[in-house]
PDB file with SEQRES, HELIX, SHEET and CRYST1 records, atoms N, CA, C and O in Angstrom:
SEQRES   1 A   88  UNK UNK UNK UNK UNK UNK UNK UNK UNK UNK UNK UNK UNK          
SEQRES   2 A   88  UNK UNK UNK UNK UNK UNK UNK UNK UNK UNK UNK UNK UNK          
SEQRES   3 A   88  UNK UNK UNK UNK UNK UNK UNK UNK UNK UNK UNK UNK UNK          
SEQRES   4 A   88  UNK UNK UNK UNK UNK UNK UNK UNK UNK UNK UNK UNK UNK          
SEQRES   5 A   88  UNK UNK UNK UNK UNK UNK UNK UNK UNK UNK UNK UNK UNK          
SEQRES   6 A   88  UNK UNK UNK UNK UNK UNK UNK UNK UNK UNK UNK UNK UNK          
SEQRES   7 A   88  UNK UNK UNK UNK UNK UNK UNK UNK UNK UNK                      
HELIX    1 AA1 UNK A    3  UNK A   14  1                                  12    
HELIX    2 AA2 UNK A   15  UNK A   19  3                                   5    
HELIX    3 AA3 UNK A   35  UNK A   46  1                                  12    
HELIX    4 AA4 UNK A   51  UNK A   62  1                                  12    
HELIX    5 AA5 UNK A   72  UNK A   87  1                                  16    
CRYST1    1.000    1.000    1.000  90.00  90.00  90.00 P 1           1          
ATOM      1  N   UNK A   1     144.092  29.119 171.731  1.00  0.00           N  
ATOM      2  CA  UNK A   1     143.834  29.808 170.486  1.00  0.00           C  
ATOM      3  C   UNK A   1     143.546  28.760 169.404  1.00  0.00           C  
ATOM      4  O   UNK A   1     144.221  27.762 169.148  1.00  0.00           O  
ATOM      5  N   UNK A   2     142.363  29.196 168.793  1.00  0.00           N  
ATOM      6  CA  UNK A   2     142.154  27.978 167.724  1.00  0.00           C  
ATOM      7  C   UNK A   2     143.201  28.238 166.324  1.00  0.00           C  
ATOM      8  O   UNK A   2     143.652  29.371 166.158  1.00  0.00           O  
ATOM      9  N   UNK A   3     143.594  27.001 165.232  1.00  0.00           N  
ATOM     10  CA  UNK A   3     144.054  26.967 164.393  1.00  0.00           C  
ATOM     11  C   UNK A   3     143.985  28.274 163.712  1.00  0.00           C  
ATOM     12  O   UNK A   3     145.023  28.846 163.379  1.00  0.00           O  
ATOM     13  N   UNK A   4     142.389  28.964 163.402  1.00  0.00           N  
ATOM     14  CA  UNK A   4     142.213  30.045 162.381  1.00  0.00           C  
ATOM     15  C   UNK A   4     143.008  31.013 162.703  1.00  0.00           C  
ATOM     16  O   UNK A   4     143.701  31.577 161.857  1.00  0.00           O  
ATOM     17  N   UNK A   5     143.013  31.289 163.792  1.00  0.00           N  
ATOM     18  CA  UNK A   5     143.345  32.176 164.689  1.00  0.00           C  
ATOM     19  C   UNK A   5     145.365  33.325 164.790  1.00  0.00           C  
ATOM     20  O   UNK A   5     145.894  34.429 164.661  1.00  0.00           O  
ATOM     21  N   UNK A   6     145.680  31.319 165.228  1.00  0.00           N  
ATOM     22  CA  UNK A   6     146.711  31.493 164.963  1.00  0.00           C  
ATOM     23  C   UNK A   6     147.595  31.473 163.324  1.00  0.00           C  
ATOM     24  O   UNK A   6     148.717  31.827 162.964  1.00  0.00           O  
ATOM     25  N   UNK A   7     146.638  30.982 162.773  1.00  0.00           N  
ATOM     26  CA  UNK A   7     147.093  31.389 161.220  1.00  0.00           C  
ATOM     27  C   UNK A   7     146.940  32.699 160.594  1.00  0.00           C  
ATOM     28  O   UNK A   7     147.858  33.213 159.955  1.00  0.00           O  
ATOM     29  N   UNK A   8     145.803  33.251 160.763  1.00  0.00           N  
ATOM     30  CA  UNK A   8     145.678  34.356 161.114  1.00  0.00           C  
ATOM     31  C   UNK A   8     147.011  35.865 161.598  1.00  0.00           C  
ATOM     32  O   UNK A   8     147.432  36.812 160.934  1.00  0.00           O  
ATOM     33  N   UNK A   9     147.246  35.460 162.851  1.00  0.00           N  
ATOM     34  CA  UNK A   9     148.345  36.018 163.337  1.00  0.00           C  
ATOM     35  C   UNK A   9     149.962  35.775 162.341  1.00  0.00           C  
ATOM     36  O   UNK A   9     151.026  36.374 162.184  1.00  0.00           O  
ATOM     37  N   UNK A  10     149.545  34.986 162.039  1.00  0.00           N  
ATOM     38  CA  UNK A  10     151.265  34.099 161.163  1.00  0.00           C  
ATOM     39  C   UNK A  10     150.932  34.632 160.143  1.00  0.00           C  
ATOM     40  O   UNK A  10     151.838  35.353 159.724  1.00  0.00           O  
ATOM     41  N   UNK A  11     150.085  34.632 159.542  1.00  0.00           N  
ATOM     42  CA  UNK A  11     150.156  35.556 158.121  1.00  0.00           C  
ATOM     43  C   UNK A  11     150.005  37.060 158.426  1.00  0.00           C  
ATOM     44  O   UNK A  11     150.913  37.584 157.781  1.00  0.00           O  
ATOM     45  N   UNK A  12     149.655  37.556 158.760  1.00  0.00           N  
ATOM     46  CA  UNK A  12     149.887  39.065 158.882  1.00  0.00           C  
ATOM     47  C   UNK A  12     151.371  39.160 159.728  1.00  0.00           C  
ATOM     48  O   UNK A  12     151.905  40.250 159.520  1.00  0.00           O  
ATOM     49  N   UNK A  13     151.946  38.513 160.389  1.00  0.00           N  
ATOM     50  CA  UNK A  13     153.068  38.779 160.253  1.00  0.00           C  
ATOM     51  C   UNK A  13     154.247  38.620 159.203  1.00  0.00           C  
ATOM     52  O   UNK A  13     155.275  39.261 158.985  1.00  0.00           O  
ATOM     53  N   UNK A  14     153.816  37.793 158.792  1.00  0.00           N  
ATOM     54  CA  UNK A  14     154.584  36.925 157.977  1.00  0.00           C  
ATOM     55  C   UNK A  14     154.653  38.475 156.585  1.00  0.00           C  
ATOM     56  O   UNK A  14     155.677  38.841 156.008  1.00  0.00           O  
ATOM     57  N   UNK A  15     153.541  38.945 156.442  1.00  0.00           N  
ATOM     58  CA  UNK A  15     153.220  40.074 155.545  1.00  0.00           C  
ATOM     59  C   UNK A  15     154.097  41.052 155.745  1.00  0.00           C  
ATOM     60  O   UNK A  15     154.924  41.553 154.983  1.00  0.00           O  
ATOM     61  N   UNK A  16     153.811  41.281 156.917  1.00  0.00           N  
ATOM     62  CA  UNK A  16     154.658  42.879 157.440  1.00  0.00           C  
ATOM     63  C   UNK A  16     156.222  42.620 157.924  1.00  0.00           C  
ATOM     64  O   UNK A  16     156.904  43.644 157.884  1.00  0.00           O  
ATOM     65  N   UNK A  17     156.798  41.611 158.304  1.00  0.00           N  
ATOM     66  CA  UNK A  17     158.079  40.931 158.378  1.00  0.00           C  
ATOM     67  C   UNK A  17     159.013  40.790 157.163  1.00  0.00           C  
ATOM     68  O   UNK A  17     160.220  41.025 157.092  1.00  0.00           O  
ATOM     69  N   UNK A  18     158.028  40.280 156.085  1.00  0.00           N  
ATOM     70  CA  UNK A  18     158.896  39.369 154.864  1.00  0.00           C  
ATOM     71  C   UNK A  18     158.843  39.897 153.802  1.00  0.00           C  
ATOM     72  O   UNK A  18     159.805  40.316 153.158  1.00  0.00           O  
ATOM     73  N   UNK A  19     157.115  39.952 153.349  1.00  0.00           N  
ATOM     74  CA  UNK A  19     156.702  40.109 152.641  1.00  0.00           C  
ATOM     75  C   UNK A  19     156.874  41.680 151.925  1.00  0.00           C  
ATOM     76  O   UNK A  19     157.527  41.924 150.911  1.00  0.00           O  
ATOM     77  N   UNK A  20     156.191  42.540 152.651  1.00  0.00           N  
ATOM     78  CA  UNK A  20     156.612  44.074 153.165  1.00  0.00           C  
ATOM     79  C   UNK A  20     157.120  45.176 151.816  1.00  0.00           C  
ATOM     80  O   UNK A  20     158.129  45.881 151.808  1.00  0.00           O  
ATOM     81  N   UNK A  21     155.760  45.017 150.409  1.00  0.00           N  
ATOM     82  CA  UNK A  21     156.467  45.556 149.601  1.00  0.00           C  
ATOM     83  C   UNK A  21     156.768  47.226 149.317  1.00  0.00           C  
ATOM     84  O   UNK A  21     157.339  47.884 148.447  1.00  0.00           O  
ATOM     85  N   UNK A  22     155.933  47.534 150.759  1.00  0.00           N  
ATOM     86  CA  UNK A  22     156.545  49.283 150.551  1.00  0.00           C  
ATOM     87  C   UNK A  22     157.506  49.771 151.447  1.00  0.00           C  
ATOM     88  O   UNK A  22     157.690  50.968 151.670  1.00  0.00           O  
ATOM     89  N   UNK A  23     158.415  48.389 152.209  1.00  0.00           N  
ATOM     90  CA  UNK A  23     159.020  48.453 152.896  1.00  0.00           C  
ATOM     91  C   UNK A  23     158.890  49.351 154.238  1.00  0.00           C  
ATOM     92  O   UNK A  23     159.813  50.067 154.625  1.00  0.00           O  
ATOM     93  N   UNK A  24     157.652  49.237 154.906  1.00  0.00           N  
ATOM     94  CA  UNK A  24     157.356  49.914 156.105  1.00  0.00           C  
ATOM     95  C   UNK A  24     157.738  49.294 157.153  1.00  0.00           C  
ATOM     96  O   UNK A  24     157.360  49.831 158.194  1.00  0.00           O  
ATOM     97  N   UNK A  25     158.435  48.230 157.289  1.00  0.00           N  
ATOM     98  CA  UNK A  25     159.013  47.428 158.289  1.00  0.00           C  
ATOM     99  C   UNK A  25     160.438  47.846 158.363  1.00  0.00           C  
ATOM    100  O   UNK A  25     161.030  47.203 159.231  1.00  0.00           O  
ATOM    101  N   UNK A  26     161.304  48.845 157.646  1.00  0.00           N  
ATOM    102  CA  UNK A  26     162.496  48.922 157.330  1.00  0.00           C  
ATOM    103  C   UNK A  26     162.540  50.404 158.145  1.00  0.00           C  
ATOM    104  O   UNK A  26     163.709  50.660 158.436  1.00  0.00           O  
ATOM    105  N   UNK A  27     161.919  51.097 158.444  1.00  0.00           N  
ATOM    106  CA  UNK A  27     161.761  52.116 158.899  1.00  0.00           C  
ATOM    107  C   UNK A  27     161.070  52.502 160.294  1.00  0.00           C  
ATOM    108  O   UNK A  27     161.057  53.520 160.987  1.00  0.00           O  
ATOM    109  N   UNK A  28     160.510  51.241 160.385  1.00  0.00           N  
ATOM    110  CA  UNK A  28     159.545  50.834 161.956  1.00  0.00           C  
ATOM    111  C   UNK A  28     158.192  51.548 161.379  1.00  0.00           C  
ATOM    112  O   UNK A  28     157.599  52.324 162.128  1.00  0.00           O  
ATOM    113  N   UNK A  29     157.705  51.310 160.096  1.00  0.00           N  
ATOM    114  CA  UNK A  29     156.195  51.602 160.174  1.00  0.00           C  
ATOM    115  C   UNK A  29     154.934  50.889 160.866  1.00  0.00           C  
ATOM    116  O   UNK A  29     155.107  50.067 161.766  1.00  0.00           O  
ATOM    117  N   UNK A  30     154.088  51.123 160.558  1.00  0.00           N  
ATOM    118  CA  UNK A  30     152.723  50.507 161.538  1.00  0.00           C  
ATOM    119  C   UNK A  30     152.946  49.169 161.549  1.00  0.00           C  
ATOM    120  O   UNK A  30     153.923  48.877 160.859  1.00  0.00           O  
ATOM    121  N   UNK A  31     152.549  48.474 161.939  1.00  0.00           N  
ATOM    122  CA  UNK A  31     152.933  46.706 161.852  1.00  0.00           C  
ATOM    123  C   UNK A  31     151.508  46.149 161.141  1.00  0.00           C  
ATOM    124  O   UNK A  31     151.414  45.059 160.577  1.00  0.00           O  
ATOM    125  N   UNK A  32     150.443  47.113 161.285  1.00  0.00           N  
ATOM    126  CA  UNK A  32     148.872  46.945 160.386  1.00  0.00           C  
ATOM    127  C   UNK A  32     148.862  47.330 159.305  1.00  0.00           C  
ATOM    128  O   UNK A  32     147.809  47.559 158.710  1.00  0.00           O  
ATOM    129  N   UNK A  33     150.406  47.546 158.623  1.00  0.00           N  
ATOM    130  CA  UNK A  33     150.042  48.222 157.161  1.00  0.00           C  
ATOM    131  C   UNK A  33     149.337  46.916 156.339  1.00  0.00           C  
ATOM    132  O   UNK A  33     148.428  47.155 155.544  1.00  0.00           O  
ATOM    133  N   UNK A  34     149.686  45.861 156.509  1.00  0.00           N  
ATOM    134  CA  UNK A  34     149.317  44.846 155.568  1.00  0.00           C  
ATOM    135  C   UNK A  34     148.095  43.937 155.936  1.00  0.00           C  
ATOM    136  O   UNK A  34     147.622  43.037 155.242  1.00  0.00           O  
ATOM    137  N   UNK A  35     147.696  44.345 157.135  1.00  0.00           N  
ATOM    138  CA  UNK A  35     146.393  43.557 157.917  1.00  0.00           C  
ATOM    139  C   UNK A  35     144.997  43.275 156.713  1.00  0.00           C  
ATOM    140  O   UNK A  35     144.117  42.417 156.783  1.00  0.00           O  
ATOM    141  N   UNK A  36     145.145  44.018 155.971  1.00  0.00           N  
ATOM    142  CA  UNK A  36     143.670  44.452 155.196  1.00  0.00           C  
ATOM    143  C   UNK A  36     143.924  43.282 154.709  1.00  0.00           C  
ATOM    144  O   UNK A  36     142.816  42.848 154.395  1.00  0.00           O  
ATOM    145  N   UNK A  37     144.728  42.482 154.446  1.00  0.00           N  
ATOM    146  CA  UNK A  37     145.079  41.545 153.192  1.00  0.00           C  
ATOM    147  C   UNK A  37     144.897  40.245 154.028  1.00  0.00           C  
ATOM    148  O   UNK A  37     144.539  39.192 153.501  1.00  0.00           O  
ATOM    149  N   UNK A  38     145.105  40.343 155.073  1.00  0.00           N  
ATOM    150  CA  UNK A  38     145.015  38.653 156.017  1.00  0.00           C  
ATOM    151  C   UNK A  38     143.814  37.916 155.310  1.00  0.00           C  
ATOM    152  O   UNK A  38     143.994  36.992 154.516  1.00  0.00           O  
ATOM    153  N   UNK A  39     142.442  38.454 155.702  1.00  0.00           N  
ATOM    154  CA  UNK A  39     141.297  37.841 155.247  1.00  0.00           C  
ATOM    155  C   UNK A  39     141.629  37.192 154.136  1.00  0.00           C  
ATOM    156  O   UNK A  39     141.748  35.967 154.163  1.00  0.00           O  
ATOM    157  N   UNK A  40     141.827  37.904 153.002  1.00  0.00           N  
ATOM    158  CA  UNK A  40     141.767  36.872 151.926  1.00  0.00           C  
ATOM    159  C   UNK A  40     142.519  35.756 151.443  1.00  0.00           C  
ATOM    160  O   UNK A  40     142.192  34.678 150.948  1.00  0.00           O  
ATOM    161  N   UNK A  41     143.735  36.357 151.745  1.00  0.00           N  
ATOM    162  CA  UNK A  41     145.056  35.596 151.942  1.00  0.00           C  
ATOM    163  C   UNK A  41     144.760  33.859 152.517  1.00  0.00           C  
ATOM    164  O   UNK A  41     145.130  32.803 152.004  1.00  0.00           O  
ATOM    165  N   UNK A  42     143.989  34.102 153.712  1.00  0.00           N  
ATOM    166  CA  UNK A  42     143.819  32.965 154.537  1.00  0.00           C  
ATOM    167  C   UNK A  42     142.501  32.532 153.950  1.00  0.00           C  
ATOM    168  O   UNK A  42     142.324  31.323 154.103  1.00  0.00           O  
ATOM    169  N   UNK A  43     141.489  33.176 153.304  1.00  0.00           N  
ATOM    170  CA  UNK A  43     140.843  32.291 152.374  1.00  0.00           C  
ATOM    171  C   UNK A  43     141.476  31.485 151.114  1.00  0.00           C  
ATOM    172  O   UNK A  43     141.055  30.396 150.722  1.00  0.00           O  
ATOM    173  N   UNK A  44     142.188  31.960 150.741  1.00  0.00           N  
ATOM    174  CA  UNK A  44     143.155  30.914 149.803  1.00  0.00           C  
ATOM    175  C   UNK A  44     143.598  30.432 150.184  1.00  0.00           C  
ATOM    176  O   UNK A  44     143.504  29.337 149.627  1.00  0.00           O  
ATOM    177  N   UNK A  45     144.521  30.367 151.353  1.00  0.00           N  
ATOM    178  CA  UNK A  45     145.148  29.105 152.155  1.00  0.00           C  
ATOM    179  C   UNK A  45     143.785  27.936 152.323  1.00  0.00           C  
ATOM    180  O   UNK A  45     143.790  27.059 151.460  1.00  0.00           O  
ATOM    181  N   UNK A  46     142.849  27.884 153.173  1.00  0.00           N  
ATOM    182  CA  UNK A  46     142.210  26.947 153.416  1.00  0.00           C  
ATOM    183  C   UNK A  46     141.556  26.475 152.379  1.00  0.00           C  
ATOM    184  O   UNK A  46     141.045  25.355 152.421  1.00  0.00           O  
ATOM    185  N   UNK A  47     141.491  27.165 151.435  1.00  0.00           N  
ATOM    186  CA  UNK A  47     140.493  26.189 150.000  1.00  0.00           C  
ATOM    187  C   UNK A  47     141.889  25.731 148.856  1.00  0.00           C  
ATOM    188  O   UNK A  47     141.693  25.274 147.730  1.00  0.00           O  
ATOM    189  N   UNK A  48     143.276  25.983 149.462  1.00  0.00           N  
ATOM    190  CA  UNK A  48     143.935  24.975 148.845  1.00  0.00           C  
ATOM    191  C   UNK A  48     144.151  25.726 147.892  1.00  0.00           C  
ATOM    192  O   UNK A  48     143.649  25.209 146.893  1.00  0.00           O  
ATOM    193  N   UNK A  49     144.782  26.976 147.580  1.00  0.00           N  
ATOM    194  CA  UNK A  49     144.709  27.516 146.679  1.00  0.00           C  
ATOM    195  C   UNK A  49     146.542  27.224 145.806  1.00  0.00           C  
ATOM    196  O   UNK A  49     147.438  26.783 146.525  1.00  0.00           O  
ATOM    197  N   UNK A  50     146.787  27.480 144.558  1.00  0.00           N  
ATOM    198  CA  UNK A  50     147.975  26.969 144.451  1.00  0.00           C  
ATOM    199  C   UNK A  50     149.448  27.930 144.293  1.00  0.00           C  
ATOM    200  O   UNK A  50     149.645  28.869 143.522  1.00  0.00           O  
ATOM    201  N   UNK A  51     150.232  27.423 145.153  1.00  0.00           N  
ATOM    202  CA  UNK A  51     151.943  28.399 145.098  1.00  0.00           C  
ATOM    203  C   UNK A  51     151.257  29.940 144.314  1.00  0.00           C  
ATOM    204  O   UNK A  51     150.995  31.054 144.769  1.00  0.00           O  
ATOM    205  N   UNK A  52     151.138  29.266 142.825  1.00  0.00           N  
ATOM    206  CA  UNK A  52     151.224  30.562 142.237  1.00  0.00           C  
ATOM    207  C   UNK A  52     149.781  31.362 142.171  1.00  0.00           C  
ATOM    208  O   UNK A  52     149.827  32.591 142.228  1.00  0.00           O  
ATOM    209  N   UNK A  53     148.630  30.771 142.063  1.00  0.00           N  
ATOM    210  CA  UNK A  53     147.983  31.415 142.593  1.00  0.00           C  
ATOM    211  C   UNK A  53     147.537  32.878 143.659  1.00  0.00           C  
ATOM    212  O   UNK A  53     146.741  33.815 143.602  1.00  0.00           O  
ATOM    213  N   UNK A  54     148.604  32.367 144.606  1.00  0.00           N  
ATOM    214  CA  UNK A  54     148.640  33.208 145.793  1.00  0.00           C  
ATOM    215  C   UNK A  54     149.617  34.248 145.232  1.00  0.00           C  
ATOM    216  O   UNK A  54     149.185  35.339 144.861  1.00  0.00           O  
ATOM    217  N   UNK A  55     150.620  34.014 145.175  1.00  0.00           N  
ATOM    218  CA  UNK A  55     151.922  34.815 144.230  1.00  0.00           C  
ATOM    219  C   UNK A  55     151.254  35.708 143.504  1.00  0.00           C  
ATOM    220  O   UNK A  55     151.289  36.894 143.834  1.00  0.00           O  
ATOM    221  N   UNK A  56     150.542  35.288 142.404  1.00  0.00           N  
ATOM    222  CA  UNK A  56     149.403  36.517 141.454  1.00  0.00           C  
ATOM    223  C   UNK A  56     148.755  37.472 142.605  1.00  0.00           C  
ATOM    224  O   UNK A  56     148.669  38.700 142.618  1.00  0.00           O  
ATOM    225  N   UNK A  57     148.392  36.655 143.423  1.00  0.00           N  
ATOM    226  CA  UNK A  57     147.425  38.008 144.336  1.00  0.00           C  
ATOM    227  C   UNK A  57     147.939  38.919 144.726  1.00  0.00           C  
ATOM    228  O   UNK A  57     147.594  40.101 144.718  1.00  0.00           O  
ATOM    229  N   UNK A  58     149.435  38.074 145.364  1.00  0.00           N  
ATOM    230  CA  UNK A  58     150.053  39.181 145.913  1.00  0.00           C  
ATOM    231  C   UNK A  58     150.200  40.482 145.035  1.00  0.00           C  
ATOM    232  O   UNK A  58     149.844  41.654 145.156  1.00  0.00           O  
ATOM    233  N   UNK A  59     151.000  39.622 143.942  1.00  0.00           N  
ATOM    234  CA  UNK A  59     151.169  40.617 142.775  1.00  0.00           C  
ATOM    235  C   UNK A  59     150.058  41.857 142.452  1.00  0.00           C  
ATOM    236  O   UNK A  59     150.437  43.028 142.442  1.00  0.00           O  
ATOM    237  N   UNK A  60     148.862  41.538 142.229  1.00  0.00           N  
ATOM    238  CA  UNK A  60     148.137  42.056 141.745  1.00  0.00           C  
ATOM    239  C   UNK A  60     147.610  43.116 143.258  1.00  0.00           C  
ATOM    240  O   UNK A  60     146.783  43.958 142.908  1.00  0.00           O  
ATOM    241  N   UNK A  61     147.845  43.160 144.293  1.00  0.00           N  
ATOM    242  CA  UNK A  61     147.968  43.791 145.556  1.00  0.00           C  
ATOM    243  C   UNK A  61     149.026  44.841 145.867  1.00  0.00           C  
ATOM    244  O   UNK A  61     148.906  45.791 146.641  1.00  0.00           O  
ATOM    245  N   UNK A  62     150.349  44.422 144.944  1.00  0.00           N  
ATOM    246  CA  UNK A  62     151.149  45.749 144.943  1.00  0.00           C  
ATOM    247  C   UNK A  62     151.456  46.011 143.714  1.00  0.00           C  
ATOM    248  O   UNK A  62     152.399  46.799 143.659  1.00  0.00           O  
ATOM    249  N   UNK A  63     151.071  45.693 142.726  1.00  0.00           N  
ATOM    250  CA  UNK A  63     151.088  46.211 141.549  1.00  0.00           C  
ATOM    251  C   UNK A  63     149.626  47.070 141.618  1.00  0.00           C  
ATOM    252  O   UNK A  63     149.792  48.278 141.789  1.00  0.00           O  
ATOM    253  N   UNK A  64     148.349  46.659 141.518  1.00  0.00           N  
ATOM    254  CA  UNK A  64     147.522  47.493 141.358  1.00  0.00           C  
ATOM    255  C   UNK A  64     146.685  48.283 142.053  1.00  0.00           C  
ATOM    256  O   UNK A  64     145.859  49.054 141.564  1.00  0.00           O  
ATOM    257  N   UNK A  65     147.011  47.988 143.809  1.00  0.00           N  
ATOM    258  CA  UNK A  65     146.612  48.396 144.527  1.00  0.00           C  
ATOM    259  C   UNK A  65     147.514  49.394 145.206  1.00  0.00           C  
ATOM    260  O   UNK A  65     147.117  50.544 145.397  1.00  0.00           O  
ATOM    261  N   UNK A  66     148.869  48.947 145.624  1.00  0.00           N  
ATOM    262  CA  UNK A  66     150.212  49.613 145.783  1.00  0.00           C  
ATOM    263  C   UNK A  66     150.827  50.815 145.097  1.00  0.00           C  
ATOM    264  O   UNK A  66     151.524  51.740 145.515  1.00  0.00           O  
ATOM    265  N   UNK A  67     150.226  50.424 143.617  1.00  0.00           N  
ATOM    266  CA  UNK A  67     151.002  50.792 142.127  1.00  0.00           C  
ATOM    267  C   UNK A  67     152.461  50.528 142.503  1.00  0.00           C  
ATOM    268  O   UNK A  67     153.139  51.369 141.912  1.00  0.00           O  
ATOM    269  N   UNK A  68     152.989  49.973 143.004  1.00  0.00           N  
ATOM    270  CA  UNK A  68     154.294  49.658 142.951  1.00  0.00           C  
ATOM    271  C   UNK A  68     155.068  48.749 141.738  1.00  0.00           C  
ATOM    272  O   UNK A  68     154.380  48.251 140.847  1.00  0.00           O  
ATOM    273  N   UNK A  69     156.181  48.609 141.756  1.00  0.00           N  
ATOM    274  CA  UNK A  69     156.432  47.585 140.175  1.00  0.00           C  
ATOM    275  C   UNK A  69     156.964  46.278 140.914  1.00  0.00           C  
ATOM    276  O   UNK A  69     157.543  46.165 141.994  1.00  0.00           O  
ATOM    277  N   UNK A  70     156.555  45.283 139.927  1.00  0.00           N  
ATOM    278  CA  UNK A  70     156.182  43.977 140.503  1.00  0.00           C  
ATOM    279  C   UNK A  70     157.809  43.410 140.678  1.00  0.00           C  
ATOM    280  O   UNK A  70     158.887  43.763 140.200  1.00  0.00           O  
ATOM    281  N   UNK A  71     157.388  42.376 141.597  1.00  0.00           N  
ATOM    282  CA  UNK A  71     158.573  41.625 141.980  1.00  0.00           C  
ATOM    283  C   UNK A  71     158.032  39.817 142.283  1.00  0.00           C  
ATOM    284  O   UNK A  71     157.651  39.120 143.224  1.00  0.00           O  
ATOM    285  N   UNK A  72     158.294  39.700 140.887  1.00  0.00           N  
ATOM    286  CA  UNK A  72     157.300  38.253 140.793  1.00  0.00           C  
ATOM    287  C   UNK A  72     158.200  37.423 141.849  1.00  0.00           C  
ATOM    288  O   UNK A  72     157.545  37.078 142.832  1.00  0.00           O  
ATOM    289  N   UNK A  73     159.390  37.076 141.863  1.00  0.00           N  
ATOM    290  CA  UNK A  73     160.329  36.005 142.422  1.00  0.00           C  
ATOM    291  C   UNK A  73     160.096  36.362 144.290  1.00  0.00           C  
ATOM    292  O   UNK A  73     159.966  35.622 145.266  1.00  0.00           O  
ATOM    293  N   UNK A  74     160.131  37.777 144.121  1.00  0.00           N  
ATOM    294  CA  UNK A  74     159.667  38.015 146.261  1.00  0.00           C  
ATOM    295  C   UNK A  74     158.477  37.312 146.235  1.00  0.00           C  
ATOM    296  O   UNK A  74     158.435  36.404 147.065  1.00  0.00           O  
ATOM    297  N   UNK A  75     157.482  37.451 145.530  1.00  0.00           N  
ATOM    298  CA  UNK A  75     155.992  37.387 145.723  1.00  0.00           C  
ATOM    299  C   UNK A  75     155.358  35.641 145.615  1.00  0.00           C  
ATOM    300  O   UNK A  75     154.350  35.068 146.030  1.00  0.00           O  
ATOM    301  N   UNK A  76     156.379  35.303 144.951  1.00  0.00           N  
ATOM    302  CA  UNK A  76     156.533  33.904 145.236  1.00  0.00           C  
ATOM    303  C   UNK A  76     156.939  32.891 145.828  1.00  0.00           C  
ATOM    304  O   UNK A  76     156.456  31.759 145.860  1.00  0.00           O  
ATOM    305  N   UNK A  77     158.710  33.707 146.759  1.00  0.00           N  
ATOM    306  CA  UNK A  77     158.930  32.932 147.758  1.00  0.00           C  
ATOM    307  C   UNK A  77     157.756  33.209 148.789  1.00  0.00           C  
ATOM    308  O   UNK A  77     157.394  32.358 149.601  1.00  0.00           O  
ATOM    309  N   UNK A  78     157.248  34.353 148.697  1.00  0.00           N  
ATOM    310  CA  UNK A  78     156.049  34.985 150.174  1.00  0.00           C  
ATOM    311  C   UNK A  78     155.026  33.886 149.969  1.00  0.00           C  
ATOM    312  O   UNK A  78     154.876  33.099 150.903  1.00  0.00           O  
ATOM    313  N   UNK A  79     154.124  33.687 148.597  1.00  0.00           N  
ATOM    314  CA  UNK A  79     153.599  32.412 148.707  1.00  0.00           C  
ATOM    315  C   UNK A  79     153.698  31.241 149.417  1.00  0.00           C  
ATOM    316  O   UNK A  79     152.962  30.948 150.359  1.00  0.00           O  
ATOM    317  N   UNK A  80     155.228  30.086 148.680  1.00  0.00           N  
ATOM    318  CA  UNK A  80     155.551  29.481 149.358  1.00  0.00           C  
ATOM    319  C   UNK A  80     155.282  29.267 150.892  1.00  0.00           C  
ATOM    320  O   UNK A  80     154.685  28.353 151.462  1.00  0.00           O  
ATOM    321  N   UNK A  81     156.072  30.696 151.521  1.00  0.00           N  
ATOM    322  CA  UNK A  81     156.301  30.246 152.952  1.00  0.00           C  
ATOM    323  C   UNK A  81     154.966  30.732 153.520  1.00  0.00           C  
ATOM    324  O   UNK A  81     154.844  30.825 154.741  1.00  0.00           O  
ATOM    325  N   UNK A  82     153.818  31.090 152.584  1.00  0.00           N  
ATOM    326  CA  UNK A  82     152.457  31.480 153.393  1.00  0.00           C  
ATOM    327  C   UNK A  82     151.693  29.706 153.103  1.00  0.00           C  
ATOM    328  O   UNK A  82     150.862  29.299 153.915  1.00  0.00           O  
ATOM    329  N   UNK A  83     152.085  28.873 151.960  1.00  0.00           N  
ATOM    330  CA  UNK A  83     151.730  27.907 151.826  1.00  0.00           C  
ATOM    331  C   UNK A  83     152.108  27.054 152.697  1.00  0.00           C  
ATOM    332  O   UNK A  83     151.272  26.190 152.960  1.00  0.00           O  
ATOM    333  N   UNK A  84     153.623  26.975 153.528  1.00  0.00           N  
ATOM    334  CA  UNK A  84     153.809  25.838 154.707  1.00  0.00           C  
ATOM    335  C   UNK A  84     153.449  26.915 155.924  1.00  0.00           C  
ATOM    336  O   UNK A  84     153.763  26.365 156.980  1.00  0.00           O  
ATOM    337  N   UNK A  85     152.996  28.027 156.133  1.00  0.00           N  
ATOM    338  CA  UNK A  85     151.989  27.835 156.980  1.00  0.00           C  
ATOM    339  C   UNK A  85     150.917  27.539 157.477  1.00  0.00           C  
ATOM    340  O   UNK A  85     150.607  27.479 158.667  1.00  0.00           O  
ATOM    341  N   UNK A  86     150.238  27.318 156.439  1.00  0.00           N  
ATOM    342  CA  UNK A  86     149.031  26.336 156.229  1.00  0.00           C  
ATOM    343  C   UNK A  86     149.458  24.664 156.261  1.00  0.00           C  
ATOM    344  O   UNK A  86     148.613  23.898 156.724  1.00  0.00           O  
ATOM    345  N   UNK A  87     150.403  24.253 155.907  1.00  0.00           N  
ATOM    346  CA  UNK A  87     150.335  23.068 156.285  1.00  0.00           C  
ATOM    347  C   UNK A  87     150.859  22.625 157.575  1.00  0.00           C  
ATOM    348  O   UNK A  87     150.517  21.570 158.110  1.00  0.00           O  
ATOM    349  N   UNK A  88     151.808  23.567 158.127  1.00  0.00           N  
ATOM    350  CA  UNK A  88     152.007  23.282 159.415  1.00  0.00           C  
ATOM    351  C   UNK A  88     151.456  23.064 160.801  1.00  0.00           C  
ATOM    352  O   UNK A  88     152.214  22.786 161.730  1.00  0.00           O  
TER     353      UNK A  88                                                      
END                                                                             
């Protein structure tokens, strides 16, 4: 499996595991609720995008897409640990 690939896989889990802001993992929902989001996600990983950067997206993904109410401090550790998957 090439690098993309498996980064790929690590972030959409990493989404529906951790991240998980309508909590569909708490209930055994689809494990693809958050798939739509990999693509871009992993375009910001490879162009180096920064901690908070990514954090805003998230944000702006369940705040305005979700309408859910924001949770800047989750959405930033989720960054983080989407950022050392890219470096790993």
């Amino acid at each position: 499996m090439d690098p993309r690939q498996q980064l790929w896989i690590t972030v959409d889990r990493l989404l529906w595991e951790e991240w998980d802001p309508i909590g569909v993992n708490d209930y055994g929902g689809p494990d693809d609720e958050y798939r739509g989001y990999v693509p871009e996600l992993i375009d910001l990983l490879i162009r180096d995008a920064s901690t908070q950067e990514i954090a805003d997206r998230l944000s702006d993904i369940a705040t305005k897409q979700m309408d859910l109410f924001d949770n800047k401090e989750h959405h930033m550790t989720t960054a983080n640990k989407l950022k050392a998957l890219a470096t790993s």
